[in-house]
NUZA-81474 format. One record per atom (N, C-alpha, C): x, y, z. Coordinates in steps of 0.1 Angstrom, whole numbers, plus 5000, padded with zeros to 4 digits. Layout:
BEGIN
XYZ/...
//
This chain:
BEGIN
680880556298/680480686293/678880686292/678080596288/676780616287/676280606298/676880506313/676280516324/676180656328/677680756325/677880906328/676480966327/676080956313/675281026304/673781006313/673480856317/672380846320/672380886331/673280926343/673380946353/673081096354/673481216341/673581316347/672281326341/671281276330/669781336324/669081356336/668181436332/667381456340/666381346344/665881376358/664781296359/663581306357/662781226344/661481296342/660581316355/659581386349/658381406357/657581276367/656981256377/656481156379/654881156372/654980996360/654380976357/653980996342/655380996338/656281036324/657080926320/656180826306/656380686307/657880656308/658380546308/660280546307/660380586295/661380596291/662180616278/662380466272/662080516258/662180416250/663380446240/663780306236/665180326228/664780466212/665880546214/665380686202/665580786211/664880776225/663580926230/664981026238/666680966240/667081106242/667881146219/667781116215/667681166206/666281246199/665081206201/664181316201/664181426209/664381416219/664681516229/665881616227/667181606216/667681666218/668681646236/668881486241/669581486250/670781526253/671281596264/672581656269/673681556262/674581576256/675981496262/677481626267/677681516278/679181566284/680381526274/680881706272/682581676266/683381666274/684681656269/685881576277/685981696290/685781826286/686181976294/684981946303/683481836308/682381886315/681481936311/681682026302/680782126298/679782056290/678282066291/677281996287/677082066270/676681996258/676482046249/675581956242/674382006236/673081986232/673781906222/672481836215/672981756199/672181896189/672681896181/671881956164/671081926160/671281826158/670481716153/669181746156/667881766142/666781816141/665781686151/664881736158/664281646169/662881626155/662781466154/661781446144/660581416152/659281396140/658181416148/658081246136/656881216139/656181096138/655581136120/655481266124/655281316108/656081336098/657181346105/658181366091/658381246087/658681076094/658380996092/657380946082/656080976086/655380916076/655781026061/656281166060/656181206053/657681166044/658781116048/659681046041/658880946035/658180866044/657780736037/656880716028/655680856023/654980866019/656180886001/657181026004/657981015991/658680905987/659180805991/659780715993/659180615983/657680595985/656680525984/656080565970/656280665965/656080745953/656980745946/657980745948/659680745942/659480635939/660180525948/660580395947/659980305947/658480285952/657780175951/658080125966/657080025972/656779995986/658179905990/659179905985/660279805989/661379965995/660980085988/661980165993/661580216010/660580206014/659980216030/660780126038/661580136041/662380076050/663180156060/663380106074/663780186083/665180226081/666180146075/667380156076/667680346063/667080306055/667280386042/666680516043/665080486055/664680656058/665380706070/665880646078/666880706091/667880746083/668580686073/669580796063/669380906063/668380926054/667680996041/667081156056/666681096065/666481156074/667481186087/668981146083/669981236093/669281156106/668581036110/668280986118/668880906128/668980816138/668780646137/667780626140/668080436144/666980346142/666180386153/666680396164/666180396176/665280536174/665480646166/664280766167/663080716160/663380616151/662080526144/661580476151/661780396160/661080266174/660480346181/661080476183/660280556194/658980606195/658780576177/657480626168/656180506166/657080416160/656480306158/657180206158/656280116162/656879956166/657579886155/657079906144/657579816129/657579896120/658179866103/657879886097/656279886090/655779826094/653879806092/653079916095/653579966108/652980056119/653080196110/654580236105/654480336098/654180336084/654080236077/653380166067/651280246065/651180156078/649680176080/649680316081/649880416094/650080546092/650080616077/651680556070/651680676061/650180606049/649680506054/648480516044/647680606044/647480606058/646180666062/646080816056/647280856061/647781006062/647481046047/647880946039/647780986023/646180936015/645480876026/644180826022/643280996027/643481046039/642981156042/643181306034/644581336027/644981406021/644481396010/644781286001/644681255989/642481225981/641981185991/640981115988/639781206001/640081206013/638781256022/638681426025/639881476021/639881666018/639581706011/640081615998/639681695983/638281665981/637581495984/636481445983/635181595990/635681586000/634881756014/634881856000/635881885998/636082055990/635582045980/635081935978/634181915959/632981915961/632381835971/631481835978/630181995974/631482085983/631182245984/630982345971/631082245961/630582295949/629082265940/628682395944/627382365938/626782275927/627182345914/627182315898/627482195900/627082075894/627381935891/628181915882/627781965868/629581965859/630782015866/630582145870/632082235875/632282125887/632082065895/632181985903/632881875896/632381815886/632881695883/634181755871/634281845873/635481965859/636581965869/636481985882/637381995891/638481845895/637081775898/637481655905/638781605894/638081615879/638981555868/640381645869/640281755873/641581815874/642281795883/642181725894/642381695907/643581555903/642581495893/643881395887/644881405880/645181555874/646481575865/647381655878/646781705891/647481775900/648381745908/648481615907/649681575918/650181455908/651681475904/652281335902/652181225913/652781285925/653481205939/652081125936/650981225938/649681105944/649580995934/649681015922/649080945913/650180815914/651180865918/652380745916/652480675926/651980685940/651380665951/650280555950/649180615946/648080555938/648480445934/649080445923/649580305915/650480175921/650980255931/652080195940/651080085948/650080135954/649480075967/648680035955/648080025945/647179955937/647979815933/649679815928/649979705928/650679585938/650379655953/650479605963/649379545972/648479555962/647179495968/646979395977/647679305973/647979195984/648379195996/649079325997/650479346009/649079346025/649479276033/648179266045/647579416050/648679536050/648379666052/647579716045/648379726031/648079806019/646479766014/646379636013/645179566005/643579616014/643379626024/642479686033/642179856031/643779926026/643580026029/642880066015/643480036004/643380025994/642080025985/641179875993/640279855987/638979985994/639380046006/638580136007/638680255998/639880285997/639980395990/639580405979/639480305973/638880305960/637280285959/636780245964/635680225971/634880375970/635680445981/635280615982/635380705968/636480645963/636780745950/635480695938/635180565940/634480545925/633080565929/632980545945/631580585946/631480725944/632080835947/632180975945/632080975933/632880905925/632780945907/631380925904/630480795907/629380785901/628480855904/628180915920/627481025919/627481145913/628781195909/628981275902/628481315887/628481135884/627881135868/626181155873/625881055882/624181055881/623581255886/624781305893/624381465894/624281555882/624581505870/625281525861/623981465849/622781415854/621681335846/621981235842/623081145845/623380985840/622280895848/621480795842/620680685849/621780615857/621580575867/622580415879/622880365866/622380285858/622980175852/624280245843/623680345834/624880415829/625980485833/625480595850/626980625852/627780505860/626980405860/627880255864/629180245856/628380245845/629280145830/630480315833/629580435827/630780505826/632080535840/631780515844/632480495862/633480405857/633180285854/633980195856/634980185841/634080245830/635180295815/636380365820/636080485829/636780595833/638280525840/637380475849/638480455860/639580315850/639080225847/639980145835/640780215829/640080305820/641280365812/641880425814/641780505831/642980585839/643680495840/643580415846/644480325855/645780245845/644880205834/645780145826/646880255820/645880345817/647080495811/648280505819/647980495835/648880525844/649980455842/649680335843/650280205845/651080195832/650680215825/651480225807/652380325810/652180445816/653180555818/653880555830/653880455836/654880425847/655180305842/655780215831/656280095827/656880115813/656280195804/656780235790/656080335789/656980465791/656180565784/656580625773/657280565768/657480535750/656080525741/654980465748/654180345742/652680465745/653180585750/651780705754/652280835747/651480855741/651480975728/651781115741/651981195735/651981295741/650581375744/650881475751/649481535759/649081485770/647881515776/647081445787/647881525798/648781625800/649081675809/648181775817/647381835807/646181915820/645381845818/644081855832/642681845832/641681805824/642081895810/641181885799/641781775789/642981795789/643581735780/643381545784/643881525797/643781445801/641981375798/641081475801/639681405796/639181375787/639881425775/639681405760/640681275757/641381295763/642481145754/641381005762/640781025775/640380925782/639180935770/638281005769/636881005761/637480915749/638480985741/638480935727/639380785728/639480735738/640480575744/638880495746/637480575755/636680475759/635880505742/635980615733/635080575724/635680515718/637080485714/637780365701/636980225710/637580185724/637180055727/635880005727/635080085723/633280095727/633280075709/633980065705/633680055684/634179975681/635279885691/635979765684/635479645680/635079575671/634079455665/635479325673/635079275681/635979135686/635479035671/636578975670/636378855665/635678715669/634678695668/634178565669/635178455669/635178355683/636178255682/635678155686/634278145688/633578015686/633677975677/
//
């Protein structure tokens, strides 16, 4: 039967790489019914994008163990072989869906803030930028606790890189001296991160609010001014 099948496809173009295991399932390839009569498949022909964009939700849902080929060729009405046709490994589409979410998440919004004049409304925005997407934020946290992973940890450490250098210019546009919008840069970003991390582990243990923009920058202000008041115990 499959010699049939390969017998009656067409023959590509000259100079139209061979086929790789997947590519007549992308293609939507012919098969013969019992009657002769040739009949298409249904089956939606994926792109390389919807791929990364399973794996991107996946990734945000489940955490970097749910990225696996077997569970998104499910999830995606796929098989394996339309995955290989894309990319070589799981890594391959790994690295992609980083990138894809480092560009979206961090290098478009970073451009469109940019294009705002005013230095507060600028930096009013950016902060609202972080109550606007769950997926990202849970995303965010995901590849922050994956740091290690050989993909993720490269991608990772840049992105963060861009985001806090963005932030501090923000503050020094904003009249903060270097050394101070340092300190507050790096308050900020702590006490996001840990907030996050608290509300993705026990969110029993996070008061309510902090759902918009504003809300969200007042609980952070009044979190770095309690820690900025705390007298440590001497234990010398």
């Amino acid at each position: 039967m499959r010699d049939s099948i390969l017998a009656s496809a067409p023959v590509p173009p000259s100079g139209t790489p061979s086929q790789r295991p997947g590519q007549a399932d992308q293609e939507n390839a012919p098969q013969h019914t019992l009657s002769g009569r040739v009949r298409h498949r249904e089956r939606k022909t994926l792109t390389q994008a919807d791929w990364i964009e399973a794996a991107l939700d996946a990734l945000g849902r489940d955490g970097l163990r749910a990225v696996a080929v077997e569970p998104l060729a499910e999830r995606l009405g796929a098989t394996k072989g339309s995955f290989y046709w894309h990319f070589r490994d799981r890594n391959a589409l790994l690295e992609a869906a980083v990138a894809q979410w480092e560009q979206t998440a961090t290098d478009e919004p970073t451009a469109r803030l940019e294009r705002i004049p005013d230095a507060s409304a600028r930096h009013r925005a950016a902060v609202a930028l972080l109550a606007d997407s769950d997926r990202d934020m849970q995303i965010f946290m995901v590849l922050l606790w994956n740091a290690d992973h050989p993909v993720i940890g490269p991608a990772i450490n840049r992105i963060l890189r861009k985001r806090m250098e963005f932030s501090l210019r923000l503050r020094e546009q904003e009249g903060e001296d270097p050394e101070q919008a340092q300190l507050s840069m790096t308050h900020a970003y702590s006490v996001l991160l840990g907030l996050q991390l608290l509300r993705r582990a026990a969110p029993h243990f996070v008061p309510e609010g902090g759902d918009t923009p504003q809300e969200l920058r007042d609980y952070m202000a009044s979190l770095i001014k309690q820690m900025a008041g705390l007298h440590w115990p001497n234990t010398a």
